[in-house]
C-alpha positions as CSV (number, residue, x, y, z in Angstrom):
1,X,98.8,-98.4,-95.9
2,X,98.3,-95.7,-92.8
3,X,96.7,-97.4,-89.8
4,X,94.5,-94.7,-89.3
5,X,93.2,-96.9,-85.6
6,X,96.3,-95.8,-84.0
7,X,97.4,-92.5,-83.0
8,X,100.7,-90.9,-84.9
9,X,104.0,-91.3,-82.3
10,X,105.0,-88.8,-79.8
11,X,108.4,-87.1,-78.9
12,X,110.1,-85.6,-76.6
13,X,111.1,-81.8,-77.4
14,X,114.6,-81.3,-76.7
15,X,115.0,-77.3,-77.1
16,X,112.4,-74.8,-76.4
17,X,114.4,-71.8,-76.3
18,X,112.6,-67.9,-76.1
19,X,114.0,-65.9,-79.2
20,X,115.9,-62.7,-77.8
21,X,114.2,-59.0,-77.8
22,X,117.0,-56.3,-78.4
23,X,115.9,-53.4,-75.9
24,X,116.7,-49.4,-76.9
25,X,115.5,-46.7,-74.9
26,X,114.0,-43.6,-76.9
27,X,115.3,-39.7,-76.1
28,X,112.1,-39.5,-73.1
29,X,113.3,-43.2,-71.5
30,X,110.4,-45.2,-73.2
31,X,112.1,-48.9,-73.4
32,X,111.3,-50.1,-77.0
33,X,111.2,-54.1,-77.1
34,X,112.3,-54.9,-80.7
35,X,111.4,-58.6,-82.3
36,X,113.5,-58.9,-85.3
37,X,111.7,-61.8,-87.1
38,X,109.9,-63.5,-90.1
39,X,110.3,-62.9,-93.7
40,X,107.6,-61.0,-94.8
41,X,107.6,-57.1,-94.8
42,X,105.1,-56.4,-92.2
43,X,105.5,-54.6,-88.7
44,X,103.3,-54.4,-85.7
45,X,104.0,-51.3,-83.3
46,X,102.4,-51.9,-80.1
47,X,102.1,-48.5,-77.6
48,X,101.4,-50.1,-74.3
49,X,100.9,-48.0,-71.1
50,X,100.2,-49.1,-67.3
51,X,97.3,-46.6,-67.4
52,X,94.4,-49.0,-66.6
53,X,92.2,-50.2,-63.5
54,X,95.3,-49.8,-60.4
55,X,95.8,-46.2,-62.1
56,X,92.4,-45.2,-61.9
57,X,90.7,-41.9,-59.9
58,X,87.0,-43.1,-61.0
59,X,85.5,-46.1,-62.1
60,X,85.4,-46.9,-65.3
61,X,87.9,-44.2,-66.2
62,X,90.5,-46.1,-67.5
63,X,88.5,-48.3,-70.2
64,X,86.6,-44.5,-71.7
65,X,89.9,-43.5,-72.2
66,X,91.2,-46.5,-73.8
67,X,88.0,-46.4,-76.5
68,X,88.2,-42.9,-76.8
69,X,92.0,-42.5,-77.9
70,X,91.3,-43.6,-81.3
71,X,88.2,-40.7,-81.9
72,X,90.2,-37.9,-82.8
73,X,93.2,-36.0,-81.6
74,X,94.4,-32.2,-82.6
75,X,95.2,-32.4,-85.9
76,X,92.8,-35.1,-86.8
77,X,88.7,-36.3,-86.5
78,X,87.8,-39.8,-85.7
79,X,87.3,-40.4,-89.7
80,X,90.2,-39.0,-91.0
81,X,92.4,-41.5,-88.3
82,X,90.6,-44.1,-90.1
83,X,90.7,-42.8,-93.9
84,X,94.8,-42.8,-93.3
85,X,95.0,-46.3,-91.4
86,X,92.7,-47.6,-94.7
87,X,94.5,-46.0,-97.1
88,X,97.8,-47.6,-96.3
89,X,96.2,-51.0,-95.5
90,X,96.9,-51.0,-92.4
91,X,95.0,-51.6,-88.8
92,X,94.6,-49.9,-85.5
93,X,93.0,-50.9,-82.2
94,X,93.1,-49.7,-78.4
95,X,92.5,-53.0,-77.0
96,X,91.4,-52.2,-73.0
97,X,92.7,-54.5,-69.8
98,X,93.0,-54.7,-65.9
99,X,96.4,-53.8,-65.7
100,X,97.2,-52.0,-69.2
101,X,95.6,-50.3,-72.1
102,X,97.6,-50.5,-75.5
103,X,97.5,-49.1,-79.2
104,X,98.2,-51.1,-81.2
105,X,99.1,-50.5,-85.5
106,X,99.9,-53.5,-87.7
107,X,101.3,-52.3,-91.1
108,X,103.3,-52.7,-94.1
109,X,107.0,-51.9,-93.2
110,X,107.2,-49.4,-95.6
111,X,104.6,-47.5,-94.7
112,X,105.5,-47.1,-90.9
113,X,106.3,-43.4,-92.1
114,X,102.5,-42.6,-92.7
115,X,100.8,-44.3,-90.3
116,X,103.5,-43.6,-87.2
117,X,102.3,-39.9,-86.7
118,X,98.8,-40.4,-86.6
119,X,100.0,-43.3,-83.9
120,X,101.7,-40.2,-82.4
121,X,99.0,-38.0,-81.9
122,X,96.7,-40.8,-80.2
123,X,99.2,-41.1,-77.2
124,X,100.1,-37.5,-76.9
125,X,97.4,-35.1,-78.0
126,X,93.6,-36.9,-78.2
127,X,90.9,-34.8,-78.6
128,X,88.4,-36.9,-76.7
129,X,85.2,-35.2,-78.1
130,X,82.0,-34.9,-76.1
131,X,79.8,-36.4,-78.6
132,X,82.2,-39.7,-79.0
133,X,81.9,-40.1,-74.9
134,X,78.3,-39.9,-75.1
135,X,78.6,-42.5,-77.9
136,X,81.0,-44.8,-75.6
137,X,78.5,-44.6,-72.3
138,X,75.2,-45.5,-74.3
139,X,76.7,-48.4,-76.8
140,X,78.2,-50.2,-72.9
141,X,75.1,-49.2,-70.9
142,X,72.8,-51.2,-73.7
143,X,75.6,-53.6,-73.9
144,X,75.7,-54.3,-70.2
145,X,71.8,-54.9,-70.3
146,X,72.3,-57.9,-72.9
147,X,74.7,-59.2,-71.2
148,X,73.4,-59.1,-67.8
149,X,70.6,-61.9,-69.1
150,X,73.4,-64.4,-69.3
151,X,74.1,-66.3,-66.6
152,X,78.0,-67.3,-67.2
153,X,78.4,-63.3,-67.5
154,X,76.8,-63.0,-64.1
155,X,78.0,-65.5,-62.6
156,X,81.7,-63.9,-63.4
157,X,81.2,-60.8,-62.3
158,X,79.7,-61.7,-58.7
159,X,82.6,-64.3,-58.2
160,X,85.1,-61.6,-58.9
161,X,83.5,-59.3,-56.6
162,X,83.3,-61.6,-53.9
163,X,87.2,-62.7,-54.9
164,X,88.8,-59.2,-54.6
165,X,86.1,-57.1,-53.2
166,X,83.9,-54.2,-55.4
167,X,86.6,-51.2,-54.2
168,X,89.3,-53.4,-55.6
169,X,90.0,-52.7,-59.2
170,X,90.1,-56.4,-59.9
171,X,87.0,-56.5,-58.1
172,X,84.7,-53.8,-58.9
173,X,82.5,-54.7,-62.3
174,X,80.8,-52.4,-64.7
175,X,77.5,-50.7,-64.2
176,X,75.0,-48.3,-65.7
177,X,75.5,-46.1,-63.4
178,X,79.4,-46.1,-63.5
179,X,79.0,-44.8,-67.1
180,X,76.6,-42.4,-66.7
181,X,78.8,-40.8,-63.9
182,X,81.9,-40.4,-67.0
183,X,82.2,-37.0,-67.8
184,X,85.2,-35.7,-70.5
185,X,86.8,-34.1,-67.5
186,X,87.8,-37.5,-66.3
187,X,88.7,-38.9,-69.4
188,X,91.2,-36.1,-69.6
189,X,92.3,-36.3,-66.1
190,X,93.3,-40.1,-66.4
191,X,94.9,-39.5,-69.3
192,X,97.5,-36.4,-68.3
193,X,97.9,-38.0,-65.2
194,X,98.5,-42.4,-66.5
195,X,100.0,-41.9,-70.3
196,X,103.2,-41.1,-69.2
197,X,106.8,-42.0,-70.2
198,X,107.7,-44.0,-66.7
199,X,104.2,-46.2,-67.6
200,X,105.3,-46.8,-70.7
201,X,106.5,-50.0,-73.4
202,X,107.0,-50.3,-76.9
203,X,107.3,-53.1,-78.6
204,X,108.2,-53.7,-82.3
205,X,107.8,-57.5,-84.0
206,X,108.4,-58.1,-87.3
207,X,110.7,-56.9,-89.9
208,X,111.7,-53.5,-89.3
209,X,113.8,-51.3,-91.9
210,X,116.6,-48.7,-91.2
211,X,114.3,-45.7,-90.7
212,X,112.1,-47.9,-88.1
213,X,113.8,-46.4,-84.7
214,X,114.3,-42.6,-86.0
215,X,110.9,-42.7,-86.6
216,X,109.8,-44.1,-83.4
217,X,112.1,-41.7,-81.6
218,X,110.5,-38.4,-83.8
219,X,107.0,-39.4,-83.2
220,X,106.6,-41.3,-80.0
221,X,110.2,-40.2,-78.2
222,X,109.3,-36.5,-78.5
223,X,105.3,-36.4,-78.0
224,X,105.2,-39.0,-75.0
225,X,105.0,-36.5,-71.5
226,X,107.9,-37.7,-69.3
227,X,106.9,-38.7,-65.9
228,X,105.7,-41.6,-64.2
229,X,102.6,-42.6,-61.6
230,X,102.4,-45.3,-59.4
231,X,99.1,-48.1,-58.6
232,X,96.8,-47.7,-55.8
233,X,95.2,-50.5,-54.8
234,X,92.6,-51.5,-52.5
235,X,92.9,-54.4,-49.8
236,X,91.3,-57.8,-51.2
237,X,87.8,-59.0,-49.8
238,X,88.9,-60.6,-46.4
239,X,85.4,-62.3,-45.5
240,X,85.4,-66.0,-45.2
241,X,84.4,-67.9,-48.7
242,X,80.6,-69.3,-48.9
243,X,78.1,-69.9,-51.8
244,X,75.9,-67.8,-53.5
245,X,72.7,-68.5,-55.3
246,X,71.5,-66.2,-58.1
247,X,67.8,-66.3,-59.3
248,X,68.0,-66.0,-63.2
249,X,64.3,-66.4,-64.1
250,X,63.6,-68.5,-67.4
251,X,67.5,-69.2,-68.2
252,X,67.3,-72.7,-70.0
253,X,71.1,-73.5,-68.4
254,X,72.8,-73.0,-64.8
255,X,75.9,-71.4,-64.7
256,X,79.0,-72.3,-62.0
257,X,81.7,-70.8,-61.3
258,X,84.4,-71.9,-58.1
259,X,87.3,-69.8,-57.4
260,X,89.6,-68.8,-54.6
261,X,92.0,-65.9,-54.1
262,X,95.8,-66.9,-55.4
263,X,98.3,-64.5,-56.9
264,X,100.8,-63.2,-59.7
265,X,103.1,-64.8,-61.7
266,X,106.2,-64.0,-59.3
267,X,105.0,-66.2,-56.5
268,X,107.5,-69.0,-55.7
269,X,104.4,-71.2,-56.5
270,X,103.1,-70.0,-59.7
271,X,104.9,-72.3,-62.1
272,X,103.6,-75.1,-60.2
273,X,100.4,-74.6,-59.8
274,X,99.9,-73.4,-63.4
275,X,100.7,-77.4,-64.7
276,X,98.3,-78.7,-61.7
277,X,95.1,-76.3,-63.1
278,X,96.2,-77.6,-66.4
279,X,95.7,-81.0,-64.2
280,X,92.8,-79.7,-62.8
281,X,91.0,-78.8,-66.0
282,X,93.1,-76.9,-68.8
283,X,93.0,-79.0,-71.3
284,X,90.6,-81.3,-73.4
285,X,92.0,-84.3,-71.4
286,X,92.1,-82.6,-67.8
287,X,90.3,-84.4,-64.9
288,X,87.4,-82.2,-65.4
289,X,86.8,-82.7,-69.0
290,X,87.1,-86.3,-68.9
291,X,84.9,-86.6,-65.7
292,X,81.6,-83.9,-66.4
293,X,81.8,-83.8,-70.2
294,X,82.6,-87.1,-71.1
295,X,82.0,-90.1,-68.6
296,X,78.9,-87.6,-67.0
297,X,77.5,-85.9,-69.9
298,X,76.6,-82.9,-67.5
299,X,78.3,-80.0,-69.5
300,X,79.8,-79.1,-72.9
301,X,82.4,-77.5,-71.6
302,X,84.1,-77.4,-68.2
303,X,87.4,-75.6,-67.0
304,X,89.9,-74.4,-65.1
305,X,92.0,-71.5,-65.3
306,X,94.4,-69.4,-63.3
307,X,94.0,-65.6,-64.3
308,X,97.0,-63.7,-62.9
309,X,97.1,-60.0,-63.2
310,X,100.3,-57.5,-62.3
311,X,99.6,-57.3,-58.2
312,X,97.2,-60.8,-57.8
313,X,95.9,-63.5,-59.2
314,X,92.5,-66.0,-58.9
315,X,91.6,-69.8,-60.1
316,X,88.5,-71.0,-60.6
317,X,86.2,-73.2,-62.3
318,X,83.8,-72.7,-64.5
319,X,80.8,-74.9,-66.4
320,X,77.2,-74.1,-67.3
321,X,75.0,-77.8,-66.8
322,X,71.5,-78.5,-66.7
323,X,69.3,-76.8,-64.3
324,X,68.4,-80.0,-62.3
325,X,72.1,-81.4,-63.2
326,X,73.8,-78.5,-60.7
327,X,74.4,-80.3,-57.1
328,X,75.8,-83.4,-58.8
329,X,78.2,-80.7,-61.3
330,X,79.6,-79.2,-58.2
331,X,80.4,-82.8,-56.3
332,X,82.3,-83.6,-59.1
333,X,84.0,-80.6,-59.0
334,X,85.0,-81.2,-55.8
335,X,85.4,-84.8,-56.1
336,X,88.5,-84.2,-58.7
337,X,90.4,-81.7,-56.3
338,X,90.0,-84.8,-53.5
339,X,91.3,-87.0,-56.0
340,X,94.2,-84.0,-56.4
341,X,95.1,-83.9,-52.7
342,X,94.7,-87.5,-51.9
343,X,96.6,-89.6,-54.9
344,X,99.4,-89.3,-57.1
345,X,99.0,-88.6,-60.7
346,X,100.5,-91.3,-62.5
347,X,103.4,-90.8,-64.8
348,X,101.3,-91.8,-68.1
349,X,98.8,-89.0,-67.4
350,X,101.2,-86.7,-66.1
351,X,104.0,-87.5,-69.4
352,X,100.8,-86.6,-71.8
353,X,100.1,-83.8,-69.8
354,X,104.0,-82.4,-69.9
355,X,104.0,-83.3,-74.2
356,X,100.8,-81.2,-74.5
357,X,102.1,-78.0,-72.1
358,X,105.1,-78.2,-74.1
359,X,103.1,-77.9,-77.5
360,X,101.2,-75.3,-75.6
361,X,104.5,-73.3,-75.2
362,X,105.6,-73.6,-78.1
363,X,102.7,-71.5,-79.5
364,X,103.2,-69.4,-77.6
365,X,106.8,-68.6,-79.6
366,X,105.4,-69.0,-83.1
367,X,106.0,-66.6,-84.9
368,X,107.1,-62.7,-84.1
369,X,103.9,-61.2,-82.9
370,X,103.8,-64.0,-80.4
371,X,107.7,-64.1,-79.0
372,X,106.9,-60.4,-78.8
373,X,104.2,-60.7,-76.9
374,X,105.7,-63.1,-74.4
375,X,109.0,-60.4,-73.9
376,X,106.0,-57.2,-73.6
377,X,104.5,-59.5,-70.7
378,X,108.1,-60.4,-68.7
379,X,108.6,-56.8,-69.2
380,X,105.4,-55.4,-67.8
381,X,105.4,-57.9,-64.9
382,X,109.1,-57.4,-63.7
383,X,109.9,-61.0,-64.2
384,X,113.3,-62.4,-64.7
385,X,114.4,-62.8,-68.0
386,X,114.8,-66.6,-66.8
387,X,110.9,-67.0,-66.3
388,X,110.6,-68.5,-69.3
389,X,113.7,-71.4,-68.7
390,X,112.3,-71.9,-65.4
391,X,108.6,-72.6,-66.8
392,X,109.9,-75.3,-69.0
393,X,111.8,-76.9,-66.1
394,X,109.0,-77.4,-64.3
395,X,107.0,-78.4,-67.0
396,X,109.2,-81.2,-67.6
397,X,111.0,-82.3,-64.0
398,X,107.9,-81.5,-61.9
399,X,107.1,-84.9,-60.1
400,X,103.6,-86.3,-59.1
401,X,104.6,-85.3,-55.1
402,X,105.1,-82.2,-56.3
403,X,101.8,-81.9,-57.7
404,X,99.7,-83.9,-55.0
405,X,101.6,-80.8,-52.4
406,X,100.3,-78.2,-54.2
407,X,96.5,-79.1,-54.3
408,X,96.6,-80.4,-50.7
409,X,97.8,-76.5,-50.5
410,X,95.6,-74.8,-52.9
411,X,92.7,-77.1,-53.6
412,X,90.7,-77.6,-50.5
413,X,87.0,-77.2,-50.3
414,X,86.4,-74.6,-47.9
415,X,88.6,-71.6,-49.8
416,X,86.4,-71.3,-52.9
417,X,83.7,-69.2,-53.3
418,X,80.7,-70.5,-54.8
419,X,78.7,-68.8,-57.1
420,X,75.6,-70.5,-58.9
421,X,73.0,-68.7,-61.1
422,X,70.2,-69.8,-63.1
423,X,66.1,-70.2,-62.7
């Protein structure tokens, strides 16, 4: 019989190991990143440009363009792009972010020849119609006013702002006005001046046949425009951290959210400080967790995260707690970074923390969508091929000094900006 009162045995993993992308270049220098892996016939083709916030001339610019790709191009309407993808049981999305905006197909391998040049004709010759951009500014502006009744949604944006500043395109947020300032001539503009060859990735994960790369080079090496454009960005927010209060009349929670300026993934500190917010509150058995949700009972949920981007980076905290629970929320808070700066993890916490991270990462190469997606993101970042070994090495040799260094570095009270909102 199965003691079912004691948890199953652990183990240490022995080889985590990245699966290799083969890299070909297509006739206009597009890299293609090509995942050779699984046994079923299926393929995803992934378009992926640096054509989003850092790239923009407007506001806002970069995610109409993004929505609008898929809406018609020369040779075909909004409905017939989606009468071929359904035919051939495939899918298609133009999934929108700070630093990139990608198409992305998923299909059976065979069928790569019918769905490619419709793929083609998104990235090289969109129609962007009027009537879809009126479309795309009144579904976000009505959107925007839902969300703007949430308090977590709020809370986010101001903390950002504050974080990078609203002329910073990690900074600035969404607003009705913002869309109704869109016109088709801006859409087009971004899109001539961002979609080009030099801003450009493919990657390929799957099982590929022999016709895979002609066909790529007929229908995205040809119709791509050659050229390249670099970011502009802003200066960060330089004013000194404080707290904000935010009156959200009749809102039943409050919501919280800490954070403080940091940076990209190619700071000397990033691997580091990526196991201490895991520490911090990245997990369901983080100092956060345990503290607020289960010893306090003052949240559902609480965490900690650090979001890095292509040019910067920001952690912070975030929980939504009673409305008469919030002072006592953020002492905690605060109380675990002390805790951080002041005493060593110990080795059982810290040897539960490196078996879970390493489960983590291992996720993270399940399978060839995922490996694919961890070479697209070395590749769009300009890390070293060796990010990945070195991630692991900390993971596993990083020691409880190491750790205590960092938050007495990273984690001290008077950095974070505060942002609380609720009645």
């Amino acid at each position: 019989m199965i003691d079912r009162s004691l948890p199953p045995p652990t183990q240490t993993l022995f080889e985590i190991g990245l699966p290799p992308c083969e890299y070909v270049e297509l006739d206009n220098g597009v890299p293609v990143c090509l995942v050779n892996l699984g046994t079923q016939p299926v393929l995803r083709i992934e378009v992926i440009f640096k054509a989003s916030r850092p790239y923009e001339h407007k506001q806002m610019v970069a995610a109409a363009t993004a929505r609008l790709l898929r809406e018609g191009t020369a040779l075909h309407t909004s409905e017939e792009i989606s009468r071929i993808v359904d035919y051939f049981g495939a899918s298609l999305n133009t999934p929108f972010g700070l630093d990139v905006n990608r198409v992305v197909i998923h299909c059976l391998t065979r069928f790569v020849p019918d769905v490619l040049p419709v793929l083609g004709e998104m990235v090289s010759q969109p129609s962007f119609p009027e009537d879809e951009l009126k479309t795309f500014i009144k579904t976000n502006r009505e959107r925007l006013k839902i969300n703007l009744k949430k308090t977590d949604f709020v809370a986010y944006r101001r903390l950002t702002e504050h974080i990078f500043g609203t002329d910073h395109p990690y900074g600035y947020n969404s607003s009705a006005e913002a869309y109704e300032n869109l016109v088709r001539e801006d859409i087009t503009r971004h899109f001539q001046e961002s979609y080009l060859s030099g801003n450009c990735l493919i990657t390929v994960s799957g099982k590929p046949d022999l016709r895979t790369l002609p066909l790529l080079n007929n229908y995205l090496g040809s119709q791509i425009q050659i050229g390249i454009k670099d970011p502009v960005l802003s200066n960060p927010n330089a004013a000194p951290p404080r707290r904000e209060y935010i009156n959200q009349a009749g809102a039943r929670q409050t919501a919280i959210r800490i954070g403080r300026k940091m940076f990209s993934r190619k700071h000397p500190d990033f691997h580091g400080m990526e196991i201490l917010t895991h520490l911090l509150g990245g997990y369901f058995g983080s100092r956060l967790m345990v503290n607020l949700r289960e010893e306090k009972g003052l949240t559902y949920n609480v965490q900690a995260s650090l979001d890095t981007y292509i040019h910067d980076g920001y952690l912070y905290v975030g929980a939504e707690v009673g409305n008469a629970k919030v002072d006592l929320a953020i002492s905690e808070i605060y109380r675990e970074m002390d805790r951080l700066r002041d005493e060593p993890v110990g080795e059982e916490e810290l040897q539960m923390l490196r078996t879970y991270m390493q489960g983590s990462i291992l996720n993270l190469i399940d399978g060839p969508f995922s490996v694919s997606d961890v070479h697209k993101w070395l590749n769009i970042e300009g890390l070293g091929a060796d990010f990945f070994d070195k991630f692991i090495y900390t993971v596993r040799h990083i020691t409880p000094q190491d750790l205590q260094a960092l938050a007495c570095k990273y984690l001290r009270r008077e950095d974070f900006w505060e942002v609380i909102v609720g009645p």
